[in-house]
Structures are given as C-alpha cells and as structure tokens.
C-alpha positions as a LaTeX table, in Angstrom:
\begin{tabular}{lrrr}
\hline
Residue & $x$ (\AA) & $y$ (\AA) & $z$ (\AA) \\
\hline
Unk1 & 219.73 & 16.88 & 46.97 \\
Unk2 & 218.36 & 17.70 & 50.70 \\
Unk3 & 215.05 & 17.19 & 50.99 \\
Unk4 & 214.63 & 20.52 & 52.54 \\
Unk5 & 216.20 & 22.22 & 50.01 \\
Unk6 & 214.87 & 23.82 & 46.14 \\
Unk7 & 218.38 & 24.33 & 45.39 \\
Unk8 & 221.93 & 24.57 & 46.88 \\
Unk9 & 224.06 & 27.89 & 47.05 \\
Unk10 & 227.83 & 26.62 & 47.87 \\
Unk11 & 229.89 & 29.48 & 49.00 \\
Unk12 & 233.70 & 30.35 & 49.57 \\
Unk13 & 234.58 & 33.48 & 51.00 \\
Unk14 & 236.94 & 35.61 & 52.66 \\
Unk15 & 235.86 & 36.83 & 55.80 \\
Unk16 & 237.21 & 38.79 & 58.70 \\
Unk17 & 239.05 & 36.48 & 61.60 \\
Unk18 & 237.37 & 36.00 & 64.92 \\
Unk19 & 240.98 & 36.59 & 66.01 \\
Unk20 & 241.51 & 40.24 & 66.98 \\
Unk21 & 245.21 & 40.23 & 66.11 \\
Unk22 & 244.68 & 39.20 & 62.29 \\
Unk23 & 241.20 & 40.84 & 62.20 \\
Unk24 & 243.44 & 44.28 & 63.07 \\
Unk25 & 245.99 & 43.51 & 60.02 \\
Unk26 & 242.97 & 42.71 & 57.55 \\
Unk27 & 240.87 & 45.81 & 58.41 \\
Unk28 & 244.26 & 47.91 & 58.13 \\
Unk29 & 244.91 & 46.56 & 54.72 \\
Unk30 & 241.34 & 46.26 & 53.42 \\
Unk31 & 241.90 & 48.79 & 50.63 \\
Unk32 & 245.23 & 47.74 & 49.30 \\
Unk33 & 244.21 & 44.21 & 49.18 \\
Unk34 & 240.86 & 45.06 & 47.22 \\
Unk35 & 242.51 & 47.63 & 44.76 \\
Unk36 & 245.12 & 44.51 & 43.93 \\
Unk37 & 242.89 & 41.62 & 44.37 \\
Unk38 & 239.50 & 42.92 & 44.25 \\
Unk39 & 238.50 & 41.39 & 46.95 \\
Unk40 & 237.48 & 42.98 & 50.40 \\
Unk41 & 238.62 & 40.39 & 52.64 \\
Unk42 & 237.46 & 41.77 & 56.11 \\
Unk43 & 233.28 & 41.02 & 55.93 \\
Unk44 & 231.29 & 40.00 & 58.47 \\
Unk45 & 230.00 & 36.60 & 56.49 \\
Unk46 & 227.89 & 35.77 & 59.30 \\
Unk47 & 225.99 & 38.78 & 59.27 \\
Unk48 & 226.03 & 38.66 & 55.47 \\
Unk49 & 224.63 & 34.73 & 55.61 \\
Unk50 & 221.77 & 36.54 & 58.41 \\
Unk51 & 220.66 & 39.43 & 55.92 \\
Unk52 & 220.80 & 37.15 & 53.39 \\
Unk53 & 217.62 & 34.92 & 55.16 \\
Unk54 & 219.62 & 31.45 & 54.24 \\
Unk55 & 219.22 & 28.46 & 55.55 \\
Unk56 & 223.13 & 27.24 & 56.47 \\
Unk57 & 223.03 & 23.54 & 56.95 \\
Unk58 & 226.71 & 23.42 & 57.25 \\
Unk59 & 229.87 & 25.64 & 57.24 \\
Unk60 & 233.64 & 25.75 & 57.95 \\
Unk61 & 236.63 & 28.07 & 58.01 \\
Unk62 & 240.06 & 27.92 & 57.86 \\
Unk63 & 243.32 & 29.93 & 57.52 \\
Unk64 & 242.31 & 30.99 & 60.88 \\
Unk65 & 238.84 & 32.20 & 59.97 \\
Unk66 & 239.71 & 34.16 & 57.30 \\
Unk67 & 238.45 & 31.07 & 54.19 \\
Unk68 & 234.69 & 30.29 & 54.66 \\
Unk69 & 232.93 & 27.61 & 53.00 \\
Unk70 & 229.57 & 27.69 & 52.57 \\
Unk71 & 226.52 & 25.01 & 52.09 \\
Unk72 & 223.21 & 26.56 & 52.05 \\
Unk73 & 219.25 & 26.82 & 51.25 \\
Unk74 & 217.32 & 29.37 & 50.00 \\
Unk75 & 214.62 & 29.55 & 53.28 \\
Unk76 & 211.31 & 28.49 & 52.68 \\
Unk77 & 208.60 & 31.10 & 52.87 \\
Unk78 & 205.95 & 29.95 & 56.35 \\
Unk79 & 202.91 & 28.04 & 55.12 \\
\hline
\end{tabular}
C-alpha cells in the first residue's frame, strides 16, 4: 500500500468525452442508455473526483474518454 494512503478506492467509470462530437451523441442519448443500462454515461468524473475531496494519484481513460479508471486516497484531514 502507498504510504500516503489509509486505504485505496479503485474506480471505473463512464464519463462524458472531452470530444465535443461524442460528448453531443452521449448527452443526446443519456436517458435511453440509463433506462437500458442503468448507467448515466455522460458525468463530469472530474468534477465528481473534486467534490468528492480525493486524493487521485493516478488515472486513465480510454474509448476516447468515455472509460475512466480510477486510483485514489481518501485525503488526509490538515494537522
């Protein structure tokens, strides 16, 4: 384990593309994908790792953005 870290949270996650062109299809078919895969697969997973105050020590995409994988720490509270 990391030094730095308590724990590990390993995430993978859909998430909207950074390219506007697939970003457009996703957010058009947002509902029809969740209602048949229950999954919304247009978030904002950066802003979702930010609220979420963790510590992301690494993380990758693929599929053009849309597949995010995750490695990250719960953040320590200042001392």
């Amino acid at each position: 384990m990391h030094p730095c870290c308590a724990g590990q949270i390993l995430l993978l996650e859909h998430g909207r593309s950074p390219y506007d062109w697939l970003a457009k299809l996703q957010d058009k078919n947002a509902e029809k994908h969740a209602q048949r895969w229950g999954c919304y697969w247009n978030k904002d997973i950066g802003a979702i790792l930010q609220k979420a105050e963790l510590d992301v020590k690494a993380r990758y995409d693929w599929h053009f953005g849309t597949t995010n994988w995750i490695r990250a720490c719960p953040q320590r509270p200042p001392s």
